[in-house]
N, CA, C and O atoms as CSV, one atom per row, in Angstrom:
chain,resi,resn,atom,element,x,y,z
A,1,UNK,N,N,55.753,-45.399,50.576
A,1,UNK,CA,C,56.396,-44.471,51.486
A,1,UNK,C,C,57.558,-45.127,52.233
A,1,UNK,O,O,58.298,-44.466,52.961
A,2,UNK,N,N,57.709,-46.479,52.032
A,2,UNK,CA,C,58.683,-47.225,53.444
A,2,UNK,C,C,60.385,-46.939,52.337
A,2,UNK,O,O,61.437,-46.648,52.907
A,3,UNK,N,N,60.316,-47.075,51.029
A,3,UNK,CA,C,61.540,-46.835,50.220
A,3,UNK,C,C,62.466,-45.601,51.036
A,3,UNK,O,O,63.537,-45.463,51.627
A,4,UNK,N,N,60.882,-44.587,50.497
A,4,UNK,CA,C,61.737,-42.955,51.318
A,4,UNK,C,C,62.032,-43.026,51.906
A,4,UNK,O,O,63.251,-42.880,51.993
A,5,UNK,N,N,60.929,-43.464,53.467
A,5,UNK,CA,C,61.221,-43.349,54.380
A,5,UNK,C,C,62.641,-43.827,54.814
A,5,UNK,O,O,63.385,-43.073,55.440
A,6,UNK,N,N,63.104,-45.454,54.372
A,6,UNK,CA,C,64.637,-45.723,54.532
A,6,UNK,C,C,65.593,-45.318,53.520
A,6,UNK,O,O,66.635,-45.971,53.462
A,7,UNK,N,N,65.482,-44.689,52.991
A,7,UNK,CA,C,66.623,-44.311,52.002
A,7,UNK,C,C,66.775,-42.729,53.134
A,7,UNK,O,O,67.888,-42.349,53.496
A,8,UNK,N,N,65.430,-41.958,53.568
A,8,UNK,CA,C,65.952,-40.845,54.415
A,8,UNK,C,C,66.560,-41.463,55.742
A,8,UNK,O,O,67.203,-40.701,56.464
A,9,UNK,N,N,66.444,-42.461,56.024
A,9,UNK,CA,C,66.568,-42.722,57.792
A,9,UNK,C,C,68.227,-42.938,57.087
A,9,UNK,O,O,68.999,-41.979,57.118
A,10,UNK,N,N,68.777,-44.631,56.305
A,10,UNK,CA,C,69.715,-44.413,56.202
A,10,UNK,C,C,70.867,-43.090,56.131
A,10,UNK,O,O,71.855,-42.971,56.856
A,11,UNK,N,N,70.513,-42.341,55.259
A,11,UNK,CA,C,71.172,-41.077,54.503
A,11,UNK,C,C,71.332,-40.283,56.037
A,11,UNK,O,O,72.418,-39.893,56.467
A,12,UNK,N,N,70.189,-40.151,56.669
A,12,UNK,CA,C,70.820,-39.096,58.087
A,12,UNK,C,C,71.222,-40.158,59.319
A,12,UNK,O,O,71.399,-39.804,60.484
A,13,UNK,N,N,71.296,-41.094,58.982
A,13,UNK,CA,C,71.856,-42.061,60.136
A,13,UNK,C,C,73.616,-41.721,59.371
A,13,UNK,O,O,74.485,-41.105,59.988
A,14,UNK,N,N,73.726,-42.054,58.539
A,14,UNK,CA,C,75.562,-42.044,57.712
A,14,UNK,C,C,75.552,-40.625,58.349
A,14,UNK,O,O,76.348,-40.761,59.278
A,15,UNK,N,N,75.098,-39.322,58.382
A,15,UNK,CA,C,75.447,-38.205,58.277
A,15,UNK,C,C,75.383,-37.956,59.821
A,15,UNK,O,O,76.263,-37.101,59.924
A,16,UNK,N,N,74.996,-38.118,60.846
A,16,UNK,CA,C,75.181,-37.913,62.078
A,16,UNK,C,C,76.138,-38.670,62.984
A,16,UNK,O,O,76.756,-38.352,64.000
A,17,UNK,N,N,76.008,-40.209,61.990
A,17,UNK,CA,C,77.250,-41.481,62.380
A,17,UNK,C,C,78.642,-40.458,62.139
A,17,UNK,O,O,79.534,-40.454,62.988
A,18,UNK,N,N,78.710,-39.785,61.169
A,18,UNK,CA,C,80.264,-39.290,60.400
A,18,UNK,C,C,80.574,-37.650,60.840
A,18,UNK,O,O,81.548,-37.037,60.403
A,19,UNK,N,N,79.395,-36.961,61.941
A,19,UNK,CA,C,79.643,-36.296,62.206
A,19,UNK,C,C,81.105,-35.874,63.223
A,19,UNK,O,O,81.638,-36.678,63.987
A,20,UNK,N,N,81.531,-34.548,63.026
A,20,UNK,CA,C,82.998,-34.526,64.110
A,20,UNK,C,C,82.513,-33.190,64.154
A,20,UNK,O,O,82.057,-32.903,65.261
A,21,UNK,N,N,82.476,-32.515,63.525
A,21,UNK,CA,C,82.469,-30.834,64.074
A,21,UNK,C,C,81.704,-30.540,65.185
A,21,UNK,O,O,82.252,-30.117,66.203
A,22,UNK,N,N,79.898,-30.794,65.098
A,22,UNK,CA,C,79.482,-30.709,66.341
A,22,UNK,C,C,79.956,-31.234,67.585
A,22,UNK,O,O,80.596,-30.530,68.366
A,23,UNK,N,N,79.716,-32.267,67.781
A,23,UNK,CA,C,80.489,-32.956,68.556
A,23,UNK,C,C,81.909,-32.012,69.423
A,23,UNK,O,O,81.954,-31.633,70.593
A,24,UNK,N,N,82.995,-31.849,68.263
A,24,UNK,CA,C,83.765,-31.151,68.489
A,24,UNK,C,C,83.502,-30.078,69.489
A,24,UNK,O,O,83.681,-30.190,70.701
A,25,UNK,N,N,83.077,-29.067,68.883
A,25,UNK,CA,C,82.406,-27.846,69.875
A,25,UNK,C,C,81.664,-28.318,71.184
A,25,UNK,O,O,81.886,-27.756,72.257
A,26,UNK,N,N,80.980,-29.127,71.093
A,26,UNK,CA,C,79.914,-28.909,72.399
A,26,UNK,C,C,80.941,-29.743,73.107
A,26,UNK,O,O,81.048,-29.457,74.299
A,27,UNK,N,N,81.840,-30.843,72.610
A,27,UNK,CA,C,82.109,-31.909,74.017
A,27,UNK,C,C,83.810,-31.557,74.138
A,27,UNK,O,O,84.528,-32.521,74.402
A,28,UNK,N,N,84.350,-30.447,73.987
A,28,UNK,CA,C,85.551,-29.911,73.720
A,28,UNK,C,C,85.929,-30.226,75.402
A,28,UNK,O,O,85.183,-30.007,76.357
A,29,UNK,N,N,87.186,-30.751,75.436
A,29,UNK,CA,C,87.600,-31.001,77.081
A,29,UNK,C,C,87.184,-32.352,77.716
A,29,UNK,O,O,88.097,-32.832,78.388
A,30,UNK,N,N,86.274,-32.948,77.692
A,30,UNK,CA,C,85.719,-33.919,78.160
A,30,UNK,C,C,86.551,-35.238,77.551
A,30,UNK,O,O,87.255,-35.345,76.546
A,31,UNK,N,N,86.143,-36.266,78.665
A,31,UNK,CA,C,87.061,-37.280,78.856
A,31,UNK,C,C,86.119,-38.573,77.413
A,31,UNK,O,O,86.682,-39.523,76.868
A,32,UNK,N,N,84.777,-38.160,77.200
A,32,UNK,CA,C,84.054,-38.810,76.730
A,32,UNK,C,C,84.480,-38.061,75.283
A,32,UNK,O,O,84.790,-36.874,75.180
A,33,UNK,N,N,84.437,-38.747,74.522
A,33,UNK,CA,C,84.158,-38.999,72.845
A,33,UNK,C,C,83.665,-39.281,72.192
A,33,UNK,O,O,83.640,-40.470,72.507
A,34,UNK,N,N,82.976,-39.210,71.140
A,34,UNK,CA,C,82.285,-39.893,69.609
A,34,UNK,C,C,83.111,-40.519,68.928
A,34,UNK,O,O,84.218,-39.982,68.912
A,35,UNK,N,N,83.008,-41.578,68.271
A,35,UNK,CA,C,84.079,-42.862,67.466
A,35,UNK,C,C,84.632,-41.622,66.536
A,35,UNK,O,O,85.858,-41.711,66.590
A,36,UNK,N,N,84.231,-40.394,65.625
A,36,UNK,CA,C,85.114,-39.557,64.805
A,36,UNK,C,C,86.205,-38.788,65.542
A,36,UNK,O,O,87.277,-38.416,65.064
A,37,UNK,N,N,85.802,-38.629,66.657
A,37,UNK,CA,C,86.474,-37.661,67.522
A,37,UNK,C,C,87.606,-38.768,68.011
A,37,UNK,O,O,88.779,-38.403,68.087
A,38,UNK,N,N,87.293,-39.908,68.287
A,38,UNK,CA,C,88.440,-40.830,68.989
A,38,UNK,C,C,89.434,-41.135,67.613
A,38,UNK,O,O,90.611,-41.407,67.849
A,39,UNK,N,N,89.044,-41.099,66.402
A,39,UNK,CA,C,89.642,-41.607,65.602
A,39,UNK,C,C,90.752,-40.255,64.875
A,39,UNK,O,O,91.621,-40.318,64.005
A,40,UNK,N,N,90.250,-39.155,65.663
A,40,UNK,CA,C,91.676,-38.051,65.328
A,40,UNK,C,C,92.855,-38.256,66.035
A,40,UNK,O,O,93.932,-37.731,65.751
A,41,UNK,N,N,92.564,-39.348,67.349
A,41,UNK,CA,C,93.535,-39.554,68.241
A,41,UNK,C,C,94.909,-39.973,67.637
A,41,UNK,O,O,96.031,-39.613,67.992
A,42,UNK,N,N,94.455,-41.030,66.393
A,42,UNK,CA,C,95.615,-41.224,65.589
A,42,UNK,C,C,96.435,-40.625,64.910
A,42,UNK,O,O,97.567,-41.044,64.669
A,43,UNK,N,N,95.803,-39.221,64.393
A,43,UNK,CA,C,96.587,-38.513,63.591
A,43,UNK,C,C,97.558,-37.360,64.612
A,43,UNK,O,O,97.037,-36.847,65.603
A,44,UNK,N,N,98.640,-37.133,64.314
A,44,UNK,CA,C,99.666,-36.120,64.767
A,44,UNK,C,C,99.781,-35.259,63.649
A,44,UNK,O,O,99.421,-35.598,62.521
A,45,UNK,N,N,100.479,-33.690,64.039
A,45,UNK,CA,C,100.979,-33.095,63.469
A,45,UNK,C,C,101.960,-33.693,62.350
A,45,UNK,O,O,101.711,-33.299,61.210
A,46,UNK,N,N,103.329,-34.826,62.532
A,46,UNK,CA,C,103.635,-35.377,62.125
A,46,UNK,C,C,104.042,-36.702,61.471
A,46,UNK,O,O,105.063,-37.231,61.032
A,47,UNK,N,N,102.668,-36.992,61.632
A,47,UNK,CA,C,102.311,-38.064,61.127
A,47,UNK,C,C,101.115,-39.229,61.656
A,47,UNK,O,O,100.556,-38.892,62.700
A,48,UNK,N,N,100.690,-40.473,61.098
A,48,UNK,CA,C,99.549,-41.183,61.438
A,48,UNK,C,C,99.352,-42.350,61.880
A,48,UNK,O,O,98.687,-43.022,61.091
A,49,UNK,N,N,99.582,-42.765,62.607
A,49,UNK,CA,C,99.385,-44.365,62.687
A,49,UNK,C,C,98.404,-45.350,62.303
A,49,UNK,O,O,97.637,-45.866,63.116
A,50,UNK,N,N,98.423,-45.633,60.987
A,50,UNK,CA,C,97.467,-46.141,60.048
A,50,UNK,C,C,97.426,-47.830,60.944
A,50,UNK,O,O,96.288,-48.085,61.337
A,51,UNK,N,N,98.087,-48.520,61.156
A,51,UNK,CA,C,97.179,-49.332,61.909
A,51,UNK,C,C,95.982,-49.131,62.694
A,51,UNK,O,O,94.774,-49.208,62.472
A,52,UNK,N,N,96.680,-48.862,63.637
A,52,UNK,CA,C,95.402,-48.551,64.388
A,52,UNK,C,C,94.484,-47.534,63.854
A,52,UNK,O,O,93.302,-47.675,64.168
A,53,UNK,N,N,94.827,-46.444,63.041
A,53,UNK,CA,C,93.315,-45.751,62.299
A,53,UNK,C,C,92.894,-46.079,61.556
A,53,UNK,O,O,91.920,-45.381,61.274
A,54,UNK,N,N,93.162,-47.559,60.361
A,54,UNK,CA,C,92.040,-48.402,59.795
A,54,UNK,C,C,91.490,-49.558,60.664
A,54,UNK,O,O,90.536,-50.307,60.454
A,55,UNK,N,N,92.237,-49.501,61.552
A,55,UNK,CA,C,91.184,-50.640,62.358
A,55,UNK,C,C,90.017,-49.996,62.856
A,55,UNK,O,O,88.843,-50.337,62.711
A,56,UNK,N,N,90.722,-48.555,63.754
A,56,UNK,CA,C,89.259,-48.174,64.226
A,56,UNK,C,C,88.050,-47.222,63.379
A,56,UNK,O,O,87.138,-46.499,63.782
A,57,UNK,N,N,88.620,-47.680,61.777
A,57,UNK,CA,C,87.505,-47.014,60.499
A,57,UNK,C,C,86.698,-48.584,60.560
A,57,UNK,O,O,85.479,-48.680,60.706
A,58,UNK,N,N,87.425,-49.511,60.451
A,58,UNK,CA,C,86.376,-50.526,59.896
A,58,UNK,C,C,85.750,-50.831,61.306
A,58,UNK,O,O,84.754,-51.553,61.282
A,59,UNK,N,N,86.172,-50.404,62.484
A,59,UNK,CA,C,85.178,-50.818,63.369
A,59,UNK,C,C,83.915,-49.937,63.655
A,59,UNK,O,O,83.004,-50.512,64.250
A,60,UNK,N,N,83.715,-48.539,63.294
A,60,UNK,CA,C,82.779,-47.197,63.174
A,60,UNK,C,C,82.245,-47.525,61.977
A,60,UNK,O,O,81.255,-46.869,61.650
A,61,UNK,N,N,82.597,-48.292,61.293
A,61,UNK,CA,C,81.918,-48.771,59.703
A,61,UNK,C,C,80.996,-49.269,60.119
A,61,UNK,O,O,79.897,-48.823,59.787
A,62,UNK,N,N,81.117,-50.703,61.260
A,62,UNK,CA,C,80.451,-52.057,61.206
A,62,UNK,C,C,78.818,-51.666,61.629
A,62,UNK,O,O,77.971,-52.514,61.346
A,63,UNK,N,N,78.501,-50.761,62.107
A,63,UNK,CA,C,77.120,-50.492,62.726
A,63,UNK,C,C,76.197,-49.639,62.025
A,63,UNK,O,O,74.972,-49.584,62.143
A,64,UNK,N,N,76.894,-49.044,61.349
A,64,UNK,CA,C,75.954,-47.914,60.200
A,64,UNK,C,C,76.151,-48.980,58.711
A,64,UNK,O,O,75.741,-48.400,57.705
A,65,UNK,N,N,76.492,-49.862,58.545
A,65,UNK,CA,C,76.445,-51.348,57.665
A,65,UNK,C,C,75.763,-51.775,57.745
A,65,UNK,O,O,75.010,-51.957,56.787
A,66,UNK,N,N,75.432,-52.446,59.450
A,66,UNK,CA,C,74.527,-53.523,59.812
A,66,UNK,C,C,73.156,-52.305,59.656
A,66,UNK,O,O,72.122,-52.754,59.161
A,67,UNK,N,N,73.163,-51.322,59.930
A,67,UNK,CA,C,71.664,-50.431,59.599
A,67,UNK,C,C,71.029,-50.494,58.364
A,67,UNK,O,O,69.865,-50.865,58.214
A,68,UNK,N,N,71.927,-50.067,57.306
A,68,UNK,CA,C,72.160,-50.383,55.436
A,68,UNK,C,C,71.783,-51.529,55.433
A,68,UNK,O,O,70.951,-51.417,54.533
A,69,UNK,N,N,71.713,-52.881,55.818
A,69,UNK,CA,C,71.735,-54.130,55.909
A,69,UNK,C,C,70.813,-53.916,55.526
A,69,UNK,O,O,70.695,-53.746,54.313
A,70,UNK,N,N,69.612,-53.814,56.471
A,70,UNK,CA,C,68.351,-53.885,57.365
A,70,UNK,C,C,67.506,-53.344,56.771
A,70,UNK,O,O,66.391,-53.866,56.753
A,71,UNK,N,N,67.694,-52.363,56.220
A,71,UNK,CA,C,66.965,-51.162,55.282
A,71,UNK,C,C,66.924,-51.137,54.111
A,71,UNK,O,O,66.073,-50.485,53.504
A,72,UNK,N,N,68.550,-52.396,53.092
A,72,UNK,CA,C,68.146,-52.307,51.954
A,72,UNK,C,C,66.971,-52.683,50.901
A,72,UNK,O,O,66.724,-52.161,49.814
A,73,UNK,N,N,66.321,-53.763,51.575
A,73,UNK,CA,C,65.522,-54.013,50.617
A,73,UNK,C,C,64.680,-53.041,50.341
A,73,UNK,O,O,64.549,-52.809,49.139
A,74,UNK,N,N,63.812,-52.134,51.377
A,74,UNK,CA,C,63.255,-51.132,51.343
A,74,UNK,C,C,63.697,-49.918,50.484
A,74,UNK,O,O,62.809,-49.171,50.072
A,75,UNK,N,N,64.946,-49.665,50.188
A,75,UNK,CA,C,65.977,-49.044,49.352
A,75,UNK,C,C,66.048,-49.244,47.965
A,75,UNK,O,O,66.275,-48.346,47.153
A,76,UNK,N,N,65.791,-50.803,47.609
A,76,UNK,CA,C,66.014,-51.182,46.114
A,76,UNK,C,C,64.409,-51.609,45.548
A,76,UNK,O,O,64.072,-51.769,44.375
A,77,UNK,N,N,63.901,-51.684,46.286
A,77,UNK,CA,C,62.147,-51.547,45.902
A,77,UNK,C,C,61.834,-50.063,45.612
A,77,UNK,O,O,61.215,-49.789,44.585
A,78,UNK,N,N,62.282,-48.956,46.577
A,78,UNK,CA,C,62.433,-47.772,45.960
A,78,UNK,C,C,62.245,-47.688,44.528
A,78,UNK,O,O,61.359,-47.539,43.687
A,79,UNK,N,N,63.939,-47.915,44.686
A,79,UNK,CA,C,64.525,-47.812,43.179
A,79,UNK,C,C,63.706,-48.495,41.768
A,79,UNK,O,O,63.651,-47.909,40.687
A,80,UNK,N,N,63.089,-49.871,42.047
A,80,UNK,CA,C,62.767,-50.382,41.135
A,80,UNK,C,C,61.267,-50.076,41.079
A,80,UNK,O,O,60.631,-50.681,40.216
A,81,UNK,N,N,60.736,-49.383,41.724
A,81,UNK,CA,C,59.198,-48.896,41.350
A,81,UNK,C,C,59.787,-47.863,40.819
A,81,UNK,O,O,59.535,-48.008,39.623
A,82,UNK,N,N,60.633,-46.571,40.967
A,82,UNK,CA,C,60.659,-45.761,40.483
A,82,UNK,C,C,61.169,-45.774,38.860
A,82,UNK,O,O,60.825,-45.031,37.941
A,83,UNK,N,N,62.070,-46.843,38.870
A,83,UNK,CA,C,61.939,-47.076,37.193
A,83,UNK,C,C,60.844,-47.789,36.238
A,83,UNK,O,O,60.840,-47.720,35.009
A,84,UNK,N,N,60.167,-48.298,36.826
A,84,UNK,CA,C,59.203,-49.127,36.029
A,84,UNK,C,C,57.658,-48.446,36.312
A,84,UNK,O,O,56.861,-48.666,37.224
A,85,UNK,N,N,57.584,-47.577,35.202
A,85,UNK,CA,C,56.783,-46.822,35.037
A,85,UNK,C,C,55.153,-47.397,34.210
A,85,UNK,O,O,54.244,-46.591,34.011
């Protein structure tokens, strides 16, 4: 059960980490942000400032990584009971 269990924890940890829409709606106006929501700051109508919006991708990367880290072995034991039948 510990494979599932981290292959599900990872999978909705990435999917709530990468969320923007909710977020969006409920915290609309407020001075506070989510790292997706700060990272639209870069983009304009006419154009993007890719420095600073791959810096602040690989820095929203580094913590949902270090989670994947932590969890893979549990992940590839999964995998390898499920092939070896």
């Amino acid at each position: 059960m510990k494979p599932m269990h981290a292959t599900v924890a990872v999978l909705t940890a990435l999917s709530v980490w990468n969320d923007v829409m909710t977020p969006l709606v409920i915290m609309s106006g407020t001075a506070k942000n989510t790292l997706p929501l700060a990272q639209l700051n870069f983009q304009t109508q006419f154009g993007t400032n890719y420095n600073l919006a791959f810096a602040s991708y690989l820095l929203a990367l580094i913590p949902i990584l270090i989670f994947y880290l932590i969890c893979q072995k549990q992940i590839l034991n999964g995998v390898v009971n499920g092939a070896v039948k």
